[in-house]
N, C-alpha and C positions, 0 to 999 in steps of 0.2 A: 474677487469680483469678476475677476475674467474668464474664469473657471465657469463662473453662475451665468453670465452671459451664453456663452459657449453651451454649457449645456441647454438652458433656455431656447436656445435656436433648434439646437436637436430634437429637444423632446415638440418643439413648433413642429418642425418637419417632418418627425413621425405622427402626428397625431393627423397631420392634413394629407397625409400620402395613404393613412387607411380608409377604405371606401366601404362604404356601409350598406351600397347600393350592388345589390348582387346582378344585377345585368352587367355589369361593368366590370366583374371579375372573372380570371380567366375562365375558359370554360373547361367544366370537368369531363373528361375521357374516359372511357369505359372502354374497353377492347370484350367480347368474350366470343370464344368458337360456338356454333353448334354445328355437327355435323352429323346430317338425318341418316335414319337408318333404315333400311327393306320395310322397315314398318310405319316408317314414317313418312306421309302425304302430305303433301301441299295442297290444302286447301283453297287459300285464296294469297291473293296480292296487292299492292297496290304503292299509287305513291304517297308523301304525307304533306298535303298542304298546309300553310303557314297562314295564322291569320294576318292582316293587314300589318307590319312595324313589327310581324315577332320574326323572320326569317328563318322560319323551318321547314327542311327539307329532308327527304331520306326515302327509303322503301322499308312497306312493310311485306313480311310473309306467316301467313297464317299454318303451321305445319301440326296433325292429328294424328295418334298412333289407337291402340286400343287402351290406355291407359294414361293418356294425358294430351292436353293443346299445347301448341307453343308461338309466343307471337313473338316475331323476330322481329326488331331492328334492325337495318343496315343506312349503313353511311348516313349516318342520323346526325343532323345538328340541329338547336335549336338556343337562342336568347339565351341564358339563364336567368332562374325568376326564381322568386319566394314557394314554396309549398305546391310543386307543379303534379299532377297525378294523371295518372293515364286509367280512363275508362272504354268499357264498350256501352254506348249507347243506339237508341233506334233510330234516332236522325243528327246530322252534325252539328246544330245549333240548340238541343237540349240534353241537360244532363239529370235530368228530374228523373227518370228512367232508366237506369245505366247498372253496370258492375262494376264494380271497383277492381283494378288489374294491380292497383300500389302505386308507389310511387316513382317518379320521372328516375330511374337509375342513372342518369348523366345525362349531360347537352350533348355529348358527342359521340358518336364511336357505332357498334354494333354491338347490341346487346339482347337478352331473352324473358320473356315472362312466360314461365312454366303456370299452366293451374288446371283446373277437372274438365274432364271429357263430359260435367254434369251441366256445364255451361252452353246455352244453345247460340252459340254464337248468331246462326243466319236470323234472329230476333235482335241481335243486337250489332250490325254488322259495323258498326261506326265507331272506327279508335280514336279517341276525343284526350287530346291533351289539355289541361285544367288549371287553373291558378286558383287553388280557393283563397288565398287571401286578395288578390285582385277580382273575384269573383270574375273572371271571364276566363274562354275558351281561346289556346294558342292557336292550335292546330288541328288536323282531321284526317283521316283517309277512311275512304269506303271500301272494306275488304271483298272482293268481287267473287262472288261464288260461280 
């Protein structure tokens, strides 16, 4: 009986200490280098505005060689949230229009989206972080050509 208690309490306090709500979990870090090369330009820059309650913040840099884009994260944090994506869009309040860059690779750190030099980015200058399942826009920055 005092075994059954005892475990009873335990398994009470593991089940109420797992959170199921992922804003509340720590946040994931992503470290990764990139260091451009004689061929690689710096397109554009910018900072990452946070929508209202989400707290994100960081710089972006938009770097082009003759064979690829790359949009760099730095010192990026942001909430974490359910099914978050980063697009480029034509203005920072619609994504009806946009590319798809994948998904949020971490809340935190400095990290890279490599994709085609077939992308016209100065049509879509607006990097739009995305919740599809809360159906709203966290964050934004206007890559400044």
């Amino acid at each position: 009986m005092k075994y059954t208690i005892i475990l009873s309490a335990l398994l009470i306090l593991a089940f109420a200490s797992c959170d199921k709500d992922e804003k509340n979990s720590p946040l994931e870090k992503f470290n990764q280098r990139f260091d451009p090369t004689a061929t690689d330009v710096l397109l554009a820059t910018d900072t990452i505005v946070g929508a209202e309650g989400t707290g994100a913040s960081g710089t972006l840099k938009l770097y082009k060689n003759e064979n690829r884009q790359v949009l760099r994260f730095e010192d990026f944090i942001i909430d974490r949230g359910p099914n978050q994506k980063v697009y480029l869009s034509r203005d920072s309040g619609n994504v009806d229009s946009f590319v798809i860059i994948g998904d949020l690779l971490a809340s935190a750190g400095n990290f890279n989206y490599v994709f085609s030099n077939v992308t016209d980015v100065t049509k879509t200058p607006w990097v739009t972080i995305y919740s599809t399942d809360n159906n709203s826009i966290l964050a934004w920055s206007l890559l400044q050509f």
